[in-house]
N, C-alpha and C positions, 0 to 999 in steps of 0.2 A: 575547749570548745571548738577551736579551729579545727582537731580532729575530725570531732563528730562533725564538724562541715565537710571535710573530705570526704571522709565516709560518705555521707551523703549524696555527695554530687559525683560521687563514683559510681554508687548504686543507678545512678542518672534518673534521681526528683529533681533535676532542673533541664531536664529533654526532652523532646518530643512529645512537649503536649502533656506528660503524664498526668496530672491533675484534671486538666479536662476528658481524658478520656476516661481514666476509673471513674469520676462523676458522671459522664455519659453511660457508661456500664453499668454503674450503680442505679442508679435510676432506671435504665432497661429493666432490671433482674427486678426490683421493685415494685413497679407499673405489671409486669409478667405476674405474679405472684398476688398483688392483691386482686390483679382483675380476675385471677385464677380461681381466687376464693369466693369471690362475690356471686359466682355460681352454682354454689351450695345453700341448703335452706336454711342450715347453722348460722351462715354468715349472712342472711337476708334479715331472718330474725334478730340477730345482735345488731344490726344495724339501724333496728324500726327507733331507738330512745335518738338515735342520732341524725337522720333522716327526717324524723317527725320535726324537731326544733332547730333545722338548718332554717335561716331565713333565704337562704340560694335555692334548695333544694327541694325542700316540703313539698312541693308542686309533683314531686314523684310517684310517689304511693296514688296520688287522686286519678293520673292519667296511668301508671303502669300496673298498680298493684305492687305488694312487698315482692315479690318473686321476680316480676316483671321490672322493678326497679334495681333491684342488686344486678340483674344481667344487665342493662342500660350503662349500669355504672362501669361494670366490668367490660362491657363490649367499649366502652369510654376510655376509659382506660389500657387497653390492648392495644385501643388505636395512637395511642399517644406514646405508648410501646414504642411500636411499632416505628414510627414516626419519627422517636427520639432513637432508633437503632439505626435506620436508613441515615440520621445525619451524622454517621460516621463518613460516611460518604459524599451525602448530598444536604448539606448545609439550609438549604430550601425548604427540605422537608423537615431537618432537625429546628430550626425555626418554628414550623407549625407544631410538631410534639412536643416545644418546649412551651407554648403558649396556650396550649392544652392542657399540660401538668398542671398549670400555674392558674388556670381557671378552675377546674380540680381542686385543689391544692387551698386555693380563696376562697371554693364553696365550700371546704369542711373544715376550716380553720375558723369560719363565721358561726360554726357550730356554738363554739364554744363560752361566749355570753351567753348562750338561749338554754346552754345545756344545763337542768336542775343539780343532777347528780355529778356535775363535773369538779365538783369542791368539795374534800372531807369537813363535810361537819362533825364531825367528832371531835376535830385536832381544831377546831375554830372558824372554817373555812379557809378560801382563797387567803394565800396562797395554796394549801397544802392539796396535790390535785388527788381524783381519784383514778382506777384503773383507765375511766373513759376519756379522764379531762388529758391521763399522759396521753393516752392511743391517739388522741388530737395535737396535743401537742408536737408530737415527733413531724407533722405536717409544717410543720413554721421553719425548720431545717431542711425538708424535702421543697419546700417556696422557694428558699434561698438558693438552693442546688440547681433550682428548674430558671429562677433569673438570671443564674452565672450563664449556662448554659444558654438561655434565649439572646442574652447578650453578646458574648462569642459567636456564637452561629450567626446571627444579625451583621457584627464586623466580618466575619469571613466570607460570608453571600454577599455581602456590600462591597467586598475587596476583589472578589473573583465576576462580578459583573461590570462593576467600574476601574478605570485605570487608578483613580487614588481615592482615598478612605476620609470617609467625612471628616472635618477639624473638628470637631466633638470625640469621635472616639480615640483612647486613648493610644496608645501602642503596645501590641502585645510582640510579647521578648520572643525573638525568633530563636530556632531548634541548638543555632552552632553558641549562642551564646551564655559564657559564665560568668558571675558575676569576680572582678577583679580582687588578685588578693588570696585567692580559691586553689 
């Protein structure tokens, strides 16, 4: 086992950030990709069983229409892209695309009590989901990704405008260190 630790911390998973920034990357490439989709009539259509019984969302289709709604989503989403890619940089901004994901992220995971079809009845129901109840679920791990992220960006914007970091947040392991032993 202490190998495969070696290994590891030679590859350097414990430098520079790497966790936060493939999860920052991952999420860009993400956000990029489904806002991409949501402007096509395929994906405006598959979207109506899920859109129609959002308790967040519903209100879509009444003011944009289906077409008008999948672009809303996706131009929603680009921006939180967008957002979450500038806070490589600027921590300010990845703050506001993380908080964007994450309302995102809360309205389509509320989906999923309202959704009919989201439980095989065949196999008994809930638990056993179906195509739609997973495509929602995978959103409860992209939540989790976007509060790592809002949380981080939040400590580093709070550290980079003030000289010390509120006693609430914890402390993140800076770049030159390994853990003992290693």
């Amino acid at each position: 086992m202490n190998l495969l630790f070696r290994i590891l911390i030679r590859l350097g998973i414990l430098k520079n950030d790497l966790d936060y920034h493939v999860i920052r990357a991952s999420m860009v490439i993400i956000l990029l990709f489904f806002g991409y989709s949501k402007w096509f009539s395929y994906e405006a259509q598959g979207l109506v069983p899920l859109i129609s019984h959002g308790p967040l969302i519903f209100w879509l289709y009444p003011v944009f229409g289906i077409r008008g709604a999948g672009r809303f989503l996706g131009t929603s989403e680009w921006l939180f892209c967008v957002l979450l890619f500038a806070g490589f940089w600027n921590k300010k901004l990845g703050v506001l695309g993380a908080l964007g994901a994450c309302f995102a992220l809360i309205s389509t995971i509320t989906i999923l009590p309202f959704l009919p079809d989201a439980w095989a009845k065949s196999v008994g129901g809930f638990p056993a989901m179906t195509d739609l109840g997973a495509f929602l679920m995978k959103d409860i791990g992209l939540l989790a990704l976007s509060l790592y992220l809002l949380r981080q960006d939040l400590i580093r914007a709070l550290r980079s405008t003030t000289s010390s970091v509120p006693s609430s947040a914890p402390y993140v392991q800076q770049q030159s260190e390994v853990p003992h032993g290693y």
